[in-house]
Backbone and ligand atoms as CSV (ligand in chain L), in Angstrom:
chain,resi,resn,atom,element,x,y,z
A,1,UNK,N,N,14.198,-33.082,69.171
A,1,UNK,CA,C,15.307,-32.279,68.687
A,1,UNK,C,C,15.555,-32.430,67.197
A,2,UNK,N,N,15.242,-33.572,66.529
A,2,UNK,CA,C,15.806,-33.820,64.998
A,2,UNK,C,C,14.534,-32.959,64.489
A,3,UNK,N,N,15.659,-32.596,63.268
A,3,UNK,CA,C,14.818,-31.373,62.338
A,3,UNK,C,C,15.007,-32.223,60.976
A,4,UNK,N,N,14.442,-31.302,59.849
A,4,UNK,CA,C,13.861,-31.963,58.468
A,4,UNK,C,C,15.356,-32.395,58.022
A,5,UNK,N,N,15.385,-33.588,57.158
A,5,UNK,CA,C,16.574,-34.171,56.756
A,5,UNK,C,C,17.584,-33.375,55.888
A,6,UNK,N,N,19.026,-33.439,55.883
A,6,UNK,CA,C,19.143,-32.094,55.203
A,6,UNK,C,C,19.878,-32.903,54.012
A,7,UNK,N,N,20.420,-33.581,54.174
A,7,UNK,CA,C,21.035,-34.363,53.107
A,7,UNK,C,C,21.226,-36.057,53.126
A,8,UNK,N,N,21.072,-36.678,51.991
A,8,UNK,CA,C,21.841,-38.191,52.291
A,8,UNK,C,C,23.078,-38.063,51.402
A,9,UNK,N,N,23.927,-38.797,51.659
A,9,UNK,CA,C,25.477,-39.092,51.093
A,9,UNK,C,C,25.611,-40.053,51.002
A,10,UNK,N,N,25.931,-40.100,49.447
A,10,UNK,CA,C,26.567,-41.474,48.708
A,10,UNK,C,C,27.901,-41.231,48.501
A,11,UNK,N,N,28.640,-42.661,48.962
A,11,UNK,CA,C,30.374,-42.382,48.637
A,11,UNK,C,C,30.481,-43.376,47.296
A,12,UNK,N,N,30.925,-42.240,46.683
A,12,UNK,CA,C,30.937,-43.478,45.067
A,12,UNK,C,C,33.224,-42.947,44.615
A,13,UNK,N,N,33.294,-44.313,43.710
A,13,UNK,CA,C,34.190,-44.103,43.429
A,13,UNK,C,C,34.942,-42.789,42.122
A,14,UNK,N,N,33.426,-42.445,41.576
A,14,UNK,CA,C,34.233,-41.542,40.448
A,14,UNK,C,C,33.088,-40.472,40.636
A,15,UNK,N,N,33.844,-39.014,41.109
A,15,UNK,CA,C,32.430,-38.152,41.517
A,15,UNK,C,C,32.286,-37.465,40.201
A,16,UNK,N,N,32.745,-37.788,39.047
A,16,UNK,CA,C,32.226,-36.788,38.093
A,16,UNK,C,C,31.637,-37.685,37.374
A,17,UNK,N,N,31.581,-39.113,37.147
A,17,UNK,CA,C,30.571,-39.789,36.581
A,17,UNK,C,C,29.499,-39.817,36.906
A,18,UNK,N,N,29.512,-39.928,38.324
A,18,UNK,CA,C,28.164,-39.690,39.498
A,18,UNK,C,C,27.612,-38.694,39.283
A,19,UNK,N,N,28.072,-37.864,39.334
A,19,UNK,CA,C,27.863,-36.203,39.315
A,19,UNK,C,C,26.889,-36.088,37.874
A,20,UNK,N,N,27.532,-36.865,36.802
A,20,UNK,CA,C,26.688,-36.937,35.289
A,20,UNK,C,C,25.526,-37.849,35.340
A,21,UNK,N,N,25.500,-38.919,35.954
A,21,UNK,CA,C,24.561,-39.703,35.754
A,21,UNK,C,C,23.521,-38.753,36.763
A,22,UNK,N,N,23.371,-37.856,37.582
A,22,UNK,CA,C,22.261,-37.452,38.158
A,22,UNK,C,C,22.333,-36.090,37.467
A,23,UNK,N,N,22.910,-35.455,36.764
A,23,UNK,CA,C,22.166,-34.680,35.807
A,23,UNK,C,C,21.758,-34.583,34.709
A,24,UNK,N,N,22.585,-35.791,33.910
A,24,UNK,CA,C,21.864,-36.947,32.456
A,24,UNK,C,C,20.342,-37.800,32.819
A,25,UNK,N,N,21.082,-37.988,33.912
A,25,UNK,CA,C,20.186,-39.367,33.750
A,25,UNK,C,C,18.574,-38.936,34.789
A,26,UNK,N,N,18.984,-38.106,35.373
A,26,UNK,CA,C,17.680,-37.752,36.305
A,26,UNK,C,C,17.065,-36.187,36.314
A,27,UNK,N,N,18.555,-35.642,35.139
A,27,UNK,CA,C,18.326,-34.248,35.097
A,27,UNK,C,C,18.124,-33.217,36.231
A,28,UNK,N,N,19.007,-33.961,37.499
A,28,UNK,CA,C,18.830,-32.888,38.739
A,28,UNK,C,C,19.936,-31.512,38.505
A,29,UNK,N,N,19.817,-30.774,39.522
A,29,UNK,CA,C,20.482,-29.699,39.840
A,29,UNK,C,C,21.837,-30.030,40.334
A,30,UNK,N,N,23.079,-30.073,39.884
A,30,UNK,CA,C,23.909,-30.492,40.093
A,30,UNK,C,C,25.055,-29.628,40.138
A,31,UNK,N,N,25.678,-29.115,41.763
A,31,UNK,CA,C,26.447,-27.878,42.027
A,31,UNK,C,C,28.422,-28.347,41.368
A,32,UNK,N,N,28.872,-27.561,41.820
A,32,UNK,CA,C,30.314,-27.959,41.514
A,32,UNK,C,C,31.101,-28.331,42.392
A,33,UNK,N,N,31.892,-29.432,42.330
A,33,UNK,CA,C,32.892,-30.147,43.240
A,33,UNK,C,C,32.913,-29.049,44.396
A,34,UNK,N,N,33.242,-29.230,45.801
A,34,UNK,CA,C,33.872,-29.021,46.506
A,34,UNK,C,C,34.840,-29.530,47.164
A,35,UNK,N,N,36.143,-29.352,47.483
A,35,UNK,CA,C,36.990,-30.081,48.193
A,35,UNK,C,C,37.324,-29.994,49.638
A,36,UNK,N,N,37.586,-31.131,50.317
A,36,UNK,CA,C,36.657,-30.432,52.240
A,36,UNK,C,C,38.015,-31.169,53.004
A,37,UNK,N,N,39.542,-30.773,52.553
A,37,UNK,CA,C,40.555,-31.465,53.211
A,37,UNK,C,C,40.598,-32.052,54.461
A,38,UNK,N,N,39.855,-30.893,55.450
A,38,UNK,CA,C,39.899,-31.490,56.986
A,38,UNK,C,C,39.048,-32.484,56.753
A,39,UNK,N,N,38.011,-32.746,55.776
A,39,UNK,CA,C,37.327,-34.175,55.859
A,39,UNK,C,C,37.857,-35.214,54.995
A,40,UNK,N,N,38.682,-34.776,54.170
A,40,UNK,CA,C,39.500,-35.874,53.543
A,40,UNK,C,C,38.250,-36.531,52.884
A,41,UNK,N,N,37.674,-35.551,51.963
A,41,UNK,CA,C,36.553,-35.930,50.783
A,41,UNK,C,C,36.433,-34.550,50.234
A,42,UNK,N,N,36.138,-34.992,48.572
A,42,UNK,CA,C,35.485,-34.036,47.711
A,42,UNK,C,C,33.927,-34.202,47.605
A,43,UNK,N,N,32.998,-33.012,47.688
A,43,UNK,CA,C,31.878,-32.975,47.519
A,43,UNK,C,C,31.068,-32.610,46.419
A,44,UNK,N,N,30.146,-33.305,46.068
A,44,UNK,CA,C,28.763,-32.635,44.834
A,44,UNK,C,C,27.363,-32.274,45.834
A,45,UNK,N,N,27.040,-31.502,46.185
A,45,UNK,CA,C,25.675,-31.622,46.436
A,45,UNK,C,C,24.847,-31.425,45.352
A,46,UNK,N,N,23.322,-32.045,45.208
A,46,UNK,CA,C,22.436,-32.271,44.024
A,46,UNK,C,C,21.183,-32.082,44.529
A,47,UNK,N,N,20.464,-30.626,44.649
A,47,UNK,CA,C,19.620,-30.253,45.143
A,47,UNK,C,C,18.201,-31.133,44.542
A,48,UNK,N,N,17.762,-31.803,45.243
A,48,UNK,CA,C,16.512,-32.597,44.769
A,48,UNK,C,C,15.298,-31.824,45.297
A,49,UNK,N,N,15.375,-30.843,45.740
A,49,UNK,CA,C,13.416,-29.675,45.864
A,49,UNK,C,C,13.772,-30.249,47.441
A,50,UNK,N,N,13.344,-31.503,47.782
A,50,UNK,CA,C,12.969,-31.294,49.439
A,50,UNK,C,C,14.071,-32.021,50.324
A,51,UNK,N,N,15.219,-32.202,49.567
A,51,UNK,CA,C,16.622,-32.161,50.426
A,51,UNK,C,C,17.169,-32.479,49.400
A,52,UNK,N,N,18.806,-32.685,49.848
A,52,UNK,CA,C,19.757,-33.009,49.165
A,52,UNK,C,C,20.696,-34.594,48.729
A,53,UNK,N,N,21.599,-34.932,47.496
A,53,UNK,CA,C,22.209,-35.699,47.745
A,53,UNK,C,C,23.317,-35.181,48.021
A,54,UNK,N,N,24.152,-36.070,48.733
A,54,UNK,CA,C,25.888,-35.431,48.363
A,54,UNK,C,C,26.412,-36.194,48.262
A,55,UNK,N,N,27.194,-36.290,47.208
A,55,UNK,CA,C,28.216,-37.300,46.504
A,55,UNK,C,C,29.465,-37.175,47.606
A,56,UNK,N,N,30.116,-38.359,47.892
A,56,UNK,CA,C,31.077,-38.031,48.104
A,56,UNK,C,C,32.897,-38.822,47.523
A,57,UNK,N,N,33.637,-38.065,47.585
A,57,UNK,CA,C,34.525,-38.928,46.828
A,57,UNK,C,C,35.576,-38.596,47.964
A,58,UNK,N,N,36.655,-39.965,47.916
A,58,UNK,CA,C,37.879,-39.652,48.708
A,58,UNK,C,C,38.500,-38.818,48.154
A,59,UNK,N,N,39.397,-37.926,49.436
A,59,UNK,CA,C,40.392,-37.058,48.982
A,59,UNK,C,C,41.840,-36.959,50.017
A,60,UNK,N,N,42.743,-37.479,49.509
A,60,UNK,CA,C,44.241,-37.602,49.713
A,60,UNK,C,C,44.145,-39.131,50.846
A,61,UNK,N,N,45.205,-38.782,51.452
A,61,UNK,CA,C,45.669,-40.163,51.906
A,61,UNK,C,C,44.952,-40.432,53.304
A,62,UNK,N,N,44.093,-41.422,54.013
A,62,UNK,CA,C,43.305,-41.739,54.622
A,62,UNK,C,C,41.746,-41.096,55.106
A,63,UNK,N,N,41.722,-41.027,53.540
A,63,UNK,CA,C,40.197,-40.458,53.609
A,63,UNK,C,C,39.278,-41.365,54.273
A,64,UNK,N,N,38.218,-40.877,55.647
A,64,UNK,CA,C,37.624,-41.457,55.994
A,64,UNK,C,C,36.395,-42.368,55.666
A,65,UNK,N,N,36.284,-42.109,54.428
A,65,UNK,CA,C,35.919,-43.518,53.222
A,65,UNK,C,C,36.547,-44.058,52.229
A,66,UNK,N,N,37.654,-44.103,52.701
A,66,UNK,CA,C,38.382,-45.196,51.696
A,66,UNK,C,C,37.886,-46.369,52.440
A,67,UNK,N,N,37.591,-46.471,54.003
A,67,UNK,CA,C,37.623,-48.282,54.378
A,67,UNK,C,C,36.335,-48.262,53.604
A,68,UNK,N,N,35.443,-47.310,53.898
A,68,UNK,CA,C,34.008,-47.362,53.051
A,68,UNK,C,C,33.746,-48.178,52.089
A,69,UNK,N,N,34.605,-47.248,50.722
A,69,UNK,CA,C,34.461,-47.660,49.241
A,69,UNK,C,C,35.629,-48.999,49.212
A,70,UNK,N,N,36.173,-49.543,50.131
A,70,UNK,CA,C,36.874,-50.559,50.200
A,70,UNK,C,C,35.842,-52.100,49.787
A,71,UNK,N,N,35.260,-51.870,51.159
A,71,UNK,CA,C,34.158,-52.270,51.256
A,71,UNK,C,C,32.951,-52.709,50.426
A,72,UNK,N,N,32.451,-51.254,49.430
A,72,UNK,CA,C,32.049,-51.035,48.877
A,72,UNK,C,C,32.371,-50.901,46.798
A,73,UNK,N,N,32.996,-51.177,46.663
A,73,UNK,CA,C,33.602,-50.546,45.746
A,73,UNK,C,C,32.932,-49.586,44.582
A,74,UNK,N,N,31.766,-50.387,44.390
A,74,UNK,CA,C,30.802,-49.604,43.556
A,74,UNK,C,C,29.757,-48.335,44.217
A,75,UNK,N,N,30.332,-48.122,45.245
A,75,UNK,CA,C,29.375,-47.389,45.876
A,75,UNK,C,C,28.345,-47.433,46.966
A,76,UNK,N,N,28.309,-46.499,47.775
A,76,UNK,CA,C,26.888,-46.654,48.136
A,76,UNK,C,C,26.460,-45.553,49.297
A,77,UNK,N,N,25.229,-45.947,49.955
A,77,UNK,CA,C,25.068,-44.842,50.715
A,77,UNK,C,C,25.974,-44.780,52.242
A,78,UNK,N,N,26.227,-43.956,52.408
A,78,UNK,CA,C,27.714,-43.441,53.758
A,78,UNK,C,C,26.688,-43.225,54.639
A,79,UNK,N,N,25.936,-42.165,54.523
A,79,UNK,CA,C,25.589,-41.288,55.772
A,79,UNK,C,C,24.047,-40.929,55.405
A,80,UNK,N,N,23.274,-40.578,56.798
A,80,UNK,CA,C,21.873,-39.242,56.545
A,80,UNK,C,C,22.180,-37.971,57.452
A,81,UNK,N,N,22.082,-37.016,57.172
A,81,UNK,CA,C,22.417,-35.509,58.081
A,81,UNK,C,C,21.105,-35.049,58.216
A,82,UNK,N,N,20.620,-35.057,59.914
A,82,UNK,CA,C,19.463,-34.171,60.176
A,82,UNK,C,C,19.715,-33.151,60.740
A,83,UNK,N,N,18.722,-31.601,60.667
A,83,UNK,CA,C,19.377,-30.410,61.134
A,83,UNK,C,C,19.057,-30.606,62.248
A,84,UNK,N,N,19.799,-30.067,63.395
A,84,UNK,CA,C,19.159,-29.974,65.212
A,84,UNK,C,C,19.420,-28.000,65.203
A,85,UNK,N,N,18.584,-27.771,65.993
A,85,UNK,CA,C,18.636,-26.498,66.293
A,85,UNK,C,C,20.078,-25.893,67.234
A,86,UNK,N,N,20.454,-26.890,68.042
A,86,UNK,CA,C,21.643,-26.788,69.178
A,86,UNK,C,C,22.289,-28.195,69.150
A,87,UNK,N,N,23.267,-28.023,68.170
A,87,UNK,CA,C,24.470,-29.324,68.096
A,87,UNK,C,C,24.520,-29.731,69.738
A,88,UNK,N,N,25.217,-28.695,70.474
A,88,UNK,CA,C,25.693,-28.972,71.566
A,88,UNK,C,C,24.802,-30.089,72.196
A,89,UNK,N,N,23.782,-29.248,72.625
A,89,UNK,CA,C,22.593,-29.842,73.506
A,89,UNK,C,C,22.127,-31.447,72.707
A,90,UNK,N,N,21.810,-31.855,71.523
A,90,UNK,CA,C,21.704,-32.581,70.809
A,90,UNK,C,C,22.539,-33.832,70.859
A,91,UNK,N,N,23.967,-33.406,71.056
A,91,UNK,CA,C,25.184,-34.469,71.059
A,91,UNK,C,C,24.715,-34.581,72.378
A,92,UNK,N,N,25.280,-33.338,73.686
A,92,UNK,CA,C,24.883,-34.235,75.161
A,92,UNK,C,C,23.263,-35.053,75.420
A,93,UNK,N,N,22.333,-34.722,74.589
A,93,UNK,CA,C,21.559,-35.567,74.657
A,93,UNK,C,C,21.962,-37.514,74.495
A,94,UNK,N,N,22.224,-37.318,72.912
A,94,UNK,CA,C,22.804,-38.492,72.444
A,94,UNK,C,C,23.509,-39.174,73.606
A,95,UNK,N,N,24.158,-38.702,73.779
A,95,UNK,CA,C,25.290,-39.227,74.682
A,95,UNK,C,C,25.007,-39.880,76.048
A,96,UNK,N,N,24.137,-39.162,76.930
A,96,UNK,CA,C,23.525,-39.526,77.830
A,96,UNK,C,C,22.419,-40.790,77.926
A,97,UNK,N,N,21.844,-40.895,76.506
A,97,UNK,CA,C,21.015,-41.832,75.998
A,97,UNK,C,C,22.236,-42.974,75.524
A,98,UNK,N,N,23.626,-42.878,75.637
A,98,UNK,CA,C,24.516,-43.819,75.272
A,98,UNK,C,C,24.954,-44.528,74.173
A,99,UNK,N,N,24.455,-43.237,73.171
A,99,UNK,CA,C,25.014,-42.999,71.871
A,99,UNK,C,C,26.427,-42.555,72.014
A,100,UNK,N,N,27.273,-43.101,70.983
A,100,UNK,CA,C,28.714,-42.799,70.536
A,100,UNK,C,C,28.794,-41.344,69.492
A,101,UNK,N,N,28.924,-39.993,70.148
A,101,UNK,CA,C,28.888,-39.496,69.503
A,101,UNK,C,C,30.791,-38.850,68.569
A,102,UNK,N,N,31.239,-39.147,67.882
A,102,UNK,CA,C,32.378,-39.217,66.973
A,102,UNK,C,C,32.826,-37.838,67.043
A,103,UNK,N,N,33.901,-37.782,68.072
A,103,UNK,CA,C,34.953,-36.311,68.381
A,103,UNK,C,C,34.000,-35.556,68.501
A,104,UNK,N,N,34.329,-34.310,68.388
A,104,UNK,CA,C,34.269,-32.869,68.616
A,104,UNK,C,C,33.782,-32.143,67.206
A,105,UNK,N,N,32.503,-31.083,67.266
A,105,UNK,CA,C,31.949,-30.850,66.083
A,105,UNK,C,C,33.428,-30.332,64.968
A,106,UNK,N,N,32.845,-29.878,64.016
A,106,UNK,CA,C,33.850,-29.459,62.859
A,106,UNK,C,C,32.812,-29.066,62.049
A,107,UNK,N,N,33.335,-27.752,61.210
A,107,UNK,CA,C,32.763,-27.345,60.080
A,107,UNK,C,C,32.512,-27.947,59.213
A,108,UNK,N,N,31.169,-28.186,58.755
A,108,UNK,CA,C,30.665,-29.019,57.796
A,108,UNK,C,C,30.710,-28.357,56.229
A,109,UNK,N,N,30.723,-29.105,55.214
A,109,UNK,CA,C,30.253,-28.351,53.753
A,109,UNK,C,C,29.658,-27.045,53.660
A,110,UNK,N,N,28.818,-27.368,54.667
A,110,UNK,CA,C,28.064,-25.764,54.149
A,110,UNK,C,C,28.419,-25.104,55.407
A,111,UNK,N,N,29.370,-24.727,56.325
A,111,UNK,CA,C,30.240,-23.539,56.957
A,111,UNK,C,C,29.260,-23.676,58.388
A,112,UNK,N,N,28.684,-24.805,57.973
A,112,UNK,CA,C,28.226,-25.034,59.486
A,112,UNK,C,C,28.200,-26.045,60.767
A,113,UNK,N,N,28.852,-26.099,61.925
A,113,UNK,CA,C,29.182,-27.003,62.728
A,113,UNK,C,C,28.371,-28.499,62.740
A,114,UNK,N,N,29.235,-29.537,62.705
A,114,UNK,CA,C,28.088,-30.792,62.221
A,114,UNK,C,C,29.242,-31.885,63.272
A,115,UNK,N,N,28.514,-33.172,63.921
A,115,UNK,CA,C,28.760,-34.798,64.546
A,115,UNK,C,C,28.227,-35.026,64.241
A,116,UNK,N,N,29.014,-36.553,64.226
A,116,UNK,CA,C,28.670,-38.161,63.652
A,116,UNK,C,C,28.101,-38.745,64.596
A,117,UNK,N,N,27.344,-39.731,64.873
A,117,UNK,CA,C,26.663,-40.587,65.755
A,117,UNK,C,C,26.978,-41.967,65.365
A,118,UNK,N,N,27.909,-42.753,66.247
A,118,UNK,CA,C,28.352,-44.064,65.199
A,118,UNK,C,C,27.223,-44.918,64.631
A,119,UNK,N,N,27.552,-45.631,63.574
A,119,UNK,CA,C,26.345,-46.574,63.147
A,119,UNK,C,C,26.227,-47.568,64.190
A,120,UNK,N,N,26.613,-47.715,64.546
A,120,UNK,CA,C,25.978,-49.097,65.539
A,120,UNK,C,C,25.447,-48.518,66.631
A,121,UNK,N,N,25.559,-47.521,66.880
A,121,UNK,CA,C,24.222,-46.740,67.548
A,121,UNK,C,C,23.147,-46.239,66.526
A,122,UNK,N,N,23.092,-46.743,65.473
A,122,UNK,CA,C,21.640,-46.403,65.192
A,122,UNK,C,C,21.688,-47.230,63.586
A,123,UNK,N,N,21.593,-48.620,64.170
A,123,UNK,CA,C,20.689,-49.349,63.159
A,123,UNK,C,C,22.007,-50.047,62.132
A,124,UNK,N,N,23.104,-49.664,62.035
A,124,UNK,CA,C,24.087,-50.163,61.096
A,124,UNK,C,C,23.840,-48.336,60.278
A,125,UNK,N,N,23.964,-47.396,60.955
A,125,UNK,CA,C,23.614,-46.198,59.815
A,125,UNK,C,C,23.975,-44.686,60.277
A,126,UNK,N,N,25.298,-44.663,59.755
A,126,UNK,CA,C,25.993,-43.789,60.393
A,126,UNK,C,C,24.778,-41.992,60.050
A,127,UNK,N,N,25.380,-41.389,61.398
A,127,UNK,CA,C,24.169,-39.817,61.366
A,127,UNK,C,C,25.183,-39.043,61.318
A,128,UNK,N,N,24.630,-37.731,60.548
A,128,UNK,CA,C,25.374,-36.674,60.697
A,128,UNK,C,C,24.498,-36.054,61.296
A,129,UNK,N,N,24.759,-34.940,62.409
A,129,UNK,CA,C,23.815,-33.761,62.487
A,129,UNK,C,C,24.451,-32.206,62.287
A,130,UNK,N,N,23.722,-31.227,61.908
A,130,UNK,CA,C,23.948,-30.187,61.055
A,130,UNK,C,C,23.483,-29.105,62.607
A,131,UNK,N,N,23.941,-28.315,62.923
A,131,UNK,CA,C,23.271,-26.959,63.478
A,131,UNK,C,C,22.872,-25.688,62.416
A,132,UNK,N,N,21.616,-25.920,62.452
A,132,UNK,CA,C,20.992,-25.029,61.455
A,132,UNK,C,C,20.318,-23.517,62.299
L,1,CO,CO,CO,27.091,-35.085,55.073
């Protein structure tokens, strides 16, 4: 069922420094903030040719990486998002295999339905999956 990787996500504390150091410093393609309230994060995606990064930064009060960048303070990587053809079928897979799959899908960044798979079902490394 897993399809080509579609993005990794770094939660850093300042997304427009971040945002500069990968188009200074690595000279990537670097889109404009998005803000994603129901996820309680602002986004950069940074098209690298054969997937993406996405920055992510907290946004308002219990953004689901603040314990993250708590943690973390300087940063680091959050998440990997692979596309599945059928979320649905994909999660009841997971699930049955006795993976924790995290609520009920929700519109992702790019306007398309996406779940979490907890990290301790897979390695210390939290998953997103995308229906593409
Ligand atoms: Co993501």
């Amino acid at each position: 069922m897993i399809g080509r990787l579609n993005h990794i996500a770094i939660a850093v504390p300042d997304l427009a420094a971040a945002s500069a150091r990968y188009r200074d410093l690595l000279g990537a393609s670097v889109g404009a903030p998005q803000t994603l309230p129901e996820h309680g994060v602002t986004v950069v995606f940074i098209d690298t040719g054969n997937t993406k990064v996405e920055l992510l930064e907290p946004l308002g009060e219990g953004s689901p990486i603040a314990g993250f960048l708590a943690k973390n303070p300087g940063g680091g990587m959050h998440h990997m998002c692979f596309e599945v053809p059928d979320l649905a079928a994909a999660a009841d897979q997971l699930v049955a295999g006795g993976a924790r799959v995290l609520g009920e899908p929700k519109i992702g960044a790019h306007g398309r339905p996406v779940v979490f798979v907890h990290p301790k079902d897979f390695d210390g490394t939290l998953i997103e999956l995308e229906e593409v």
